[in-house]
N, C-alpha and C positions, 0 to 999 in steps of 0.2 A: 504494500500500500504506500504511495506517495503521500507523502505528509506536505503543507502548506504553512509558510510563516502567516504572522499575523499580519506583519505589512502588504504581504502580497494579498490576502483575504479580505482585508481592509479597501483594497485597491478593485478588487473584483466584485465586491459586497456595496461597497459609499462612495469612495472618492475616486479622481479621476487619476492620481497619478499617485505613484507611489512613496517618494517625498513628503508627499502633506500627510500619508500615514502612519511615514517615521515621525512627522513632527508633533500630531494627534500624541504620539506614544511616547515621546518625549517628554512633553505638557502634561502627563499622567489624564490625556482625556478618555482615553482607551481603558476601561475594566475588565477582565477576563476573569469571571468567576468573584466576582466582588473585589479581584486585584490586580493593580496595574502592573503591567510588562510589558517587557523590551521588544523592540521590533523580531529580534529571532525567535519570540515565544511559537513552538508549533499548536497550530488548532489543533485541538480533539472533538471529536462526534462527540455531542452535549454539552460543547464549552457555550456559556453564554457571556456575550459579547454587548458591551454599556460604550457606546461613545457617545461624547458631548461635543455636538457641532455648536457655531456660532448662535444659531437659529430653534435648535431641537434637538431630543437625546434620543436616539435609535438603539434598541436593545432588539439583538440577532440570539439565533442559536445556531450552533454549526452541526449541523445533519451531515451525517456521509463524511465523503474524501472532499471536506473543503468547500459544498455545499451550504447555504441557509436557508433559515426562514426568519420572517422576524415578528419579532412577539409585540413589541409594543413601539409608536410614538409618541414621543410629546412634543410638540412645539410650542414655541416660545421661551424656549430654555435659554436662561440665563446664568450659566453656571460661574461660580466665584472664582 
């Protein structure tokens, strides 16, 4: 089984390049499982996935090989 970092996951799942997903992750806007991690964190099938965009908080789950779904928005998030 191929396993997927989180940057690359993050890039195929929300944002457009993979860059701003190192920097999501950097910023600790990125949660995996209630905690933050580094761009090489590998997904796992179940991992649930918290980012905090400018705008709104997207909480994913990772199905499969690298695979989502997403469980909840909210918009108008304004995180500290």
């Amino acid at each position: 089984m191929r396993t997927v970092r989180i940057d690359v996951f993050l890039k195929v799942a929300l944002v457009k390049r993979r860059v701003v997903a190192q920097r999501l992750l950097r910023g600790e806007r990125v949660l995996v499982n209630g905690r933050p991690v580094k761009p090489s964190y590998e997904v796992k099938d179940g991992d649930v996935v918290e980012v905090l965009l400018p705008a709104k908080k997207v909480i994913l789950k990772v199905v499969g090989n690298g695979g989502y779904e997403i469980l909840r928005e909210e918009k108008g998030n304004r995180p500290s």
